[in-house]
C-alpha positions as CSV (number, residue, x, y, z in Angstrom):
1,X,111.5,95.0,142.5
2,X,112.9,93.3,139.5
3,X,109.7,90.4,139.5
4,X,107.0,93.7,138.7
5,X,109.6,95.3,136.4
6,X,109.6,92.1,134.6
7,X,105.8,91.5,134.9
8,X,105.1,95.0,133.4
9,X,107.6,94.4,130.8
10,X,105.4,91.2,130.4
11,X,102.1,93.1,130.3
12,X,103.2,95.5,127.7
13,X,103.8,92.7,125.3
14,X,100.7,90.7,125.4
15,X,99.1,94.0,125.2
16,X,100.8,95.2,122.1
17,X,100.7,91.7,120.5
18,X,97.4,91.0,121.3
19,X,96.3,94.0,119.9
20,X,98.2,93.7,116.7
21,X,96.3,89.3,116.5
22,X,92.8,91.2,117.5
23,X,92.8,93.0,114.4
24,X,94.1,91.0,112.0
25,X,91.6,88.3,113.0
26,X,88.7,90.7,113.6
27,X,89.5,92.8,110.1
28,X,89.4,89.3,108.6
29,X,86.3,87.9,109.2
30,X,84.5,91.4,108.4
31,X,86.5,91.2,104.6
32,X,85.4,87.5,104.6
33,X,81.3,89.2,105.5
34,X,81.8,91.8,102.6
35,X,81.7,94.6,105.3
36,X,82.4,97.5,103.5
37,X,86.6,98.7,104.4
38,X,85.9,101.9,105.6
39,X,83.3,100.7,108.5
40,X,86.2,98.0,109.1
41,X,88.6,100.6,109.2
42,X,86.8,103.3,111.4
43,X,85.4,100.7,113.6
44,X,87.3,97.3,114.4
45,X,90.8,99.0,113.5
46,X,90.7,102.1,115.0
47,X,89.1,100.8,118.1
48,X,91.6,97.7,118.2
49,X,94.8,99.7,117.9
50,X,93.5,102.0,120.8
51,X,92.2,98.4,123.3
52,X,95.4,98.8,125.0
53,X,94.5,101.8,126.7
54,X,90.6,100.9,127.0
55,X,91.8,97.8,128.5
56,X,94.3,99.0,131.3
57,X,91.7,102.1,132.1
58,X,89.3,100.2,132.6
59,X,91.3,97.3,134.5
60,X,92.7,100.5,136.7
61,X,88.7,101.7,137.4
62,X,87.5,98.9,138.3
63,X,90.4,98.3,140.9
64,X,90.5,101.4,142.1
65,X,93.1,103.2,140.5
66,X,91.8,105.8,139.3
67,X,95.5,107.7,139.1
68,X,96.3,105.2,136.2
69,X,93.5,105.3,134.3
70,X,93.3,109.4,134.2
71,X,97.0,109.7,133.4
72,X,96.6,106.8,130.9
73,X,94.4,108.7,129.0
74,X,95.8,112.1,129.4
75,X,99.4,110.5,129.2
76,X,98.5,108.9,125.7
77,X,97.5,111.7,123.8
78,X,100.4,113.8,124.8
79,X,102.5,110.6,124.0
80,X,100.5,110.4,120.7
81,X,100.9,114.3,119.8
82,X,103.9,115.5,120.5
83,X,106.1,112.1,120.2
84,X,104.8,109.7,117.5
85,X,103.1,112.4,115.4
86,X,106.1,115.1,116.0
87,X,108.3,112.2,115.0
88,X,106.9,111.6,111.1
89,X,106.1,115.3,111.3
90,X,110.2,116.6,112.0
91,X,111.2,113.5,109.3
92,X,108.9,114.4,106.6
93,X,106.5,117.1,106.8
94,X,103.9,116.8,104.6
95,X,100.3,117.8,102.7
96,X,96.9,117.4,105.1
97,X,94.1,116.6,103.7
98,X,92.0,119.1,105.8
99,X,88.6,118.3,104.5
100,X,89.2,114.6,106.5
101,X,90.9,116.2,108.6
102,X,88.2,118.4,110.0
103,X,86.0,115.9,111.7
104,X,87.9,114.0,113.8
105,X,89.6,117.7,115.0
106,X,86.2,118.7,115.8
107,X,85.3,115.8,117.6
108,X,88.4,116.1,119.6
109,X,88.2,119.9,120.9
110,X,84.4,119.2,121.3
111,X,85.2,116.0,124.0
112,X,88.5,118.0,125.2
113,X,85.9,120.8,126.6
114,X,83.6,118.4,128.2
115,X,86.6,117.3,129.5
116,X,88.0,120.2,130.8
117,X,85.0,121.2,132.8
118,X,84.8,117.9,134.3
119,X,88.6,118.4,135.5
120,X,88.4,121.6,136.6
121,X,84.7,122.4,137.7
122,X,84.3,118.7,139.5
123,X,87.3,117.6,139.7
124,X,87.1,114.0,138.2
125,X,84.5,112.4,136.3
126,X,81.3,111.0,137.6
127,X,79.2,107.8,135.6
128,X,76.9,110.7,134.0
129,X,80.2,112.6,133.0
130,X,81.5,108.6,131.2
131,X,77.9,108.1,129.5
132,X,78.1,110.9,128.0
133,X,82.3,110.7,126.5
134,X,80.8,107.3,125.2
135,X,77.8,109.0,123.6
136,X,80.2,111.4,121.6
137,X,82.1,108.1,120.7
138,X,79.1,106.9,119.0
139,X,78.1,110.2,117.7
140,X,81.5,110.1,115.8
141,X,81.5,106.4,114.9
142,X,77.9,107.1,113.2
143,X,79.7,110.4,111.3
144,X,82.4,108.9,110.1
145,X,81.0,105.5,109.0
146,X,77.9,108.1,106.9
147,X,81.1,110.0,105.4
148,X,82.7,107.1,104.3
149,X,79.5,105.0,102.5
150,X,78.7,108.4,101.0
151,X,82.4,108.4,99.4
152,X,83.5,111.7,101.2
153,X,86.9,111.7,102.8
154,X,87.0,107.9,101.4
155,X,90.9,107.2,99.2
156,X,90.8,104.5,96.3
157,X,91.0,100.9,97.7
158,X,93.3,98.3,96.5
159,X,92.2,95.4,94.1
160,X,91.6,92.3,95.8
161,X,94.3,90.9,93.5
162,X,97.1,93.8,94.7
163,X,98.2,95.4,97.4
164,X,98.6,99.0,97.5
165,X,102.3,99.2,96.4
166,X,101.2,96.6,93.2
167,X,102.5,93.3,95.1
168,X,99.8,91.0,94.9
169,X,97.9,90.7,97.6
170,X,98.6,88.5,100.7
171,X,96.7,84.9,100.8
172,X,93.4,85.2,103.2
173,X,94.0,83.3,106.4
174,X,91.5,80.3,107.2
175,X,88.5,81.5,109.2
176,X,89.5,78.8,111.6
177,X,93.2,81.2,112.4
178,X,90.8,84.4,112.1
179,X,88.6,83.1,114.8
180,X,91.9,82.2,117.0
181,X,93.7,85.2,116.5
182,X,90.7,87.5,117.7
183,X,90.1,85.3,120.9
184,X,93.3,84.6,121.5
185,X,94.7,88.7,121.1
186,X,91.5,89.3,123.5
187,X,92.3,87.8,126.2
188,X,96.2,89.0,125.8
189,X,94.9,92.2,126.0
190,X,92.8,91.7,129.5
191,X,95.5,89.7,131.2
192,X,98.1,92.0,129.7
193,X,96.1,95.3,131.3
194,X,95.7,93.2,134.5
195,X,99.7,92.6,134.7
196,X,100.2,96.2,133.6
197,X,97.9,97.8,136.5
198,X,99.2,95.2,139.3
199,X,102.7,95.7,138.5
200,X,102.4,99.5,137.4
201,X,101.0,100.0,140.5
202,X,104.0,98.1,143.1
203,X,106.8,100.0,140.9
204,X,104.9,103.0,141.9
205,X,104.7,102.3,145.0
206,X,108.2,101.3,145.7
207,X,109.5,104.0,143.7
208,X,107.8,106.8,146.1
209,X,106.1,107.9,142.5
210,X,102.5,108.9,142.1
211,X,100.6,106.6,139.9
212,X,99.4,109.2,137.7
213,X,103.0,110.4,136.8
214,X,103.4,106.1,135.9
215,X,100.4,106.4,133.7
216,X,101.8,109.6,132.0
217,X,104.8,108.4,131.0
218,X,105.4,104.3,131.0
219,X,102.2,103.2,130.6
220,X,101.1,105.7,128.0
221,X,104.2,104.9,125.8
222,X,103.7,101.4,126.4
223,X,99.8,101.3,125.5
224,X,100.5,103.7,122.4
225,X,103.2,101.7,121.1
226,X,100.4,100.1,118.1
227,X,100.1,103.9,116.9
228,X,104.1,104.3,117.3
229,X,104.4,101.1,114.9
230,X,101.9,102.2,112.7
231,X,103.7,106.1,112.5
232,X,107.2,104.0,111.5
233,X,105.8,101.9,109.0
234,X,103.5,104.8,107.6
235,X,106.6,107.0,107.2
236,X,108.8,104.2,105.8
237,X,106.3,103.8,103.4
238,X,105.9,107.3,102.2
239,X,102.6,107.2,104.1
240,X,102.8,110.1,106.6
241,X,99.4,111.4,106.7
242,X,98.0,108.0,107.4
243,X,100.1,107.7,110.6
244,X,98.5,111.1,111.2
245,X,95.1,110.7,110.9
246,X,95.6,107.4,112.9
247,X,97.4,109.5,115.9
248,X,94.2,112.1,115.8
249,X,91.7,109.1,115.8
250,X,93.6,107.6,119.0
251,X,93.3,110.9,120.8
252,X,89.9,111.2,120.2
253,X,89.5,107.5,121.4
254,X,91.8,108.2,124.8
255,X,89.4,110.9,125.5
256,X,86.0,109.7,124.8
257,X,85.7,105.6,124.8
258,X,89.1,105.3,127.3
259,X,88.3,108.0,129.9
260,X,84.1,107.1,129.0
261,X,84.2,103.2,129.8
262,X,86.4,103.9,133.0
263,X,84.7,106.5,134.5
264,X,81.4,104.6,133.8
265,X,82.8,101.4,135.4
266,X,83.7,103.2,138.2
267,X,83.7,107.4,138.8
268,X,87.5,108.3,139.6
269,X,88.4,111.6,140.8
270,X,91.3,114.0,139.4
271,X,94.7,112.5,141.3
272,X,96.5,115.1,143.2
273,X,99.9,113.3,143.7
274,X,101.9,115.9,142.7
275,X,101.5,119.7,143.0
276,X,103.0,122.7,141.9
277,X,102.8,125.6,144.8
278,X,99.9,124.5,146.4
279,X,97.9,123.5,143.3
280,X,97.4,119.9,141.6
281,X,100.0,119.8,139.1
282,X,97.9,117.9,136.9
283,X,95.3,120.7,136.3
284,X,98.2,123.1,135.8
285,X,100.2,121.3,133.9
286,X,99.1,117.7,132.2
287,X,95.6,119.0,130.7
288,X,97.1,122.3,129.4
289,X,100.2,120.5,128.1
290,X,97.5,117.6,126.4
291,X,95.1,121.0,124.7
292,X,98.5,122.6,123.5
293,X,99.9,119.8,122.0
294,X,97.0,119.0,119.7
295,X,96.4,122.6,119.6
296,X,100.3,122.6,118.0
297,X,99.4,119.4,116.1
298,X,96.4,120.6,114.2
299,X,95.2,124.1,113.8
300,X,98.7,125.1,111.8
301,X,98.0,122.0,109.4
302,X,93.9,123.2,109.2
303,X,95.1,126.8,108.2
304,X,97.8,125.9,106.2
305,X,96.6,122.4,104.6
306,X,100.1,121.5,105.1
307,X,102.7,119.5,108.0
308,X,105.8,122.1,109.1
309,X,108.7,120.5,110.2
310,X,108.8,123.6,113.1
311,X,105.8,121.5,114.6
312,X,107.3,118.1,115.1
313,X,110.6,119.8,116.2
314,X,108.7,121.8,118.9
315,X,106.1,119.1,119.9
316,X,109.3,116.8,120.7
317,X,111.0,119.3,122.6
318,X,107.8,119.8,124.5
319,X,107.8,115.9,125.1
320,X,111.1,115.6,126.6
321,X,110.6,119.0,129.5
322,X,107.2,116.9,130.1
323,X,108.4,113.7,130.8
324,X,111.3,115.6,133.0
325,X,108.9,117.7,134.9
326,X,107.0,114.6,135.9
327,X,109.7,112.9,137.3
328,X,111.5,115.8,139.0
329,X,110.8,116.2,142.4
């Protein structure tokens, strides 16, 4: 037992450090290009901090385990709502700006219903059903690059000479360490997701558990961990609506290009591991505990334009009965 504990120990570093090398070297060499920051940002960022869970969901389709990468998914934006986000949110509560707010909250509820009525009228989600979450990826890709050329929703950049806090700027790397970093943080991501799955699955296993309640909890922690960094630093920094708009963006992704590129690898029904009363417990509890949470998350800071610290405190306190009621029983 203690060889797959280590090895998914193992997994979930490579994954979180080859994610961390795949951007820097890909963010690089698109500055080094004169691609414009925000495409950098909304593109090669956002979908590098969330290859951890693209990586391990699709690793778990292909194999089979379709538990994993459903509760990956599901698992992560919970993880993302009411843990990291509820975290800067209960610290330091703060103004939203809800006009670049609004579209990736849209995007998200749209997806979530698509979702829902592949969970609950189908009951999992067929090649057709993954097309389609990866069609609303691109839909919002193509949105939110127009917004940012166009100068909506779009903060002041930096000077190449200084960083945002007025320290000048760090040295460019040589293209030859960009290049490096970006193959070498790929392919710690795919054999990190590989030892994640493997080993995910054994401790599963041995442990009597479902794999879905492993995706829910360890493995979505562990694959969010690049947006928990991101909330710390953010927060640190006085930056707390970045690490929110980052959290929103990830649960977006975990819905529509982690759940899409599985599920279009390889269809994977809803698990039914665990059930409450006769009834999959996921589809009474895990999807309606996912809507609420961003549902807590969001629509108080759209009405408002503001953070409340009642929001963090009750998304966190929603996090811990969660992560209890998965493993009770």
């Amino acid at each position: 037992m203690l060889v797959p504990v280590l090895l998914f120990l193992l997994g979930l570093l490579m994954l979180i450090k080859g994610g961390d090398w795949f951007v820097d070297g890909a963010t690089g060499i698109a500055r080094r290009f004169h691609i414009p920051e925000i495409i950098v940002g909304a593109t090669v960022v956002s979908i590098g901090t969330t290859l951890p869970e693209v990586m391990v969901s699709a690793t778990s389709a292909v194999k089979g385990a379709g538990g994993i990468a459903y509760g990956n998914a599901v698992g992560s934006v919970i993880c993302n709502s009411a843990l990291i986000a509820a975290l800067t949110v209960a610290v330091k509560p703060g103004p939203v700006d809800r006009k670049s707010f609004r579209t990736p909250v849209a995007f998200f509820f749209a997806a979530a219903a698509f979702y829902l009525v592949n969970a609950y009228a189908f009951r999992g989600f067929s090649r057709i059903a993954g097309i389609v979450l990866l069609l609303i990826f691109a839909v919002y890709m193509t949105v939110t690059i127009r917004q940012g050329i166009s100068g909506r929703d779009l903060p002041a950049e930096p000077t190449p000479e200084h960083a945002e806090d007025g320290k000048p700027a760090d040295k460019p790397k040589p293209l030859w360490l960009e290049i490096v970093l970006l193959i070498i943080g790929a392919a710690l991501i795919a054999i990190g997701a590989d030892l994640l799955v493997d080993n995910g699955t054994i401790i599963a296993e041995k442990l009597g558990v479902p794999q879905s309640v492993i995706a829910l909890t360890f493995v979505a922690l562990g694959t969010s961990l690049p947006e928990l960094v991101t909330a710390i630093t953010s927060l640190a920094k006085g930056h707390g609506a970045l690490s929110l708009g980052n959290v929103i963006g990830a649960n977006l992704f975990n819905l529509v290009l982690v759940s899409g590129t599985a599920a279009t690898l390889n269809p994977f029904p809803i698990p039914d591991g665990k059930t409450i009363a006769g009834m999959n417990a996921s589809l009474v509890v895990d999807v309606p505990v996912m809507i609420a949470v961003m549902c807590v998350l969001t629509l108080p800071a759209l009405a408002a334009g503001k953070m409340k610290r009642w929001q963090g405190i009750l998304l966190l306190a929603v996090y811990a009965a969660f992560c209890v009621f998965q493993f009770a029983g």
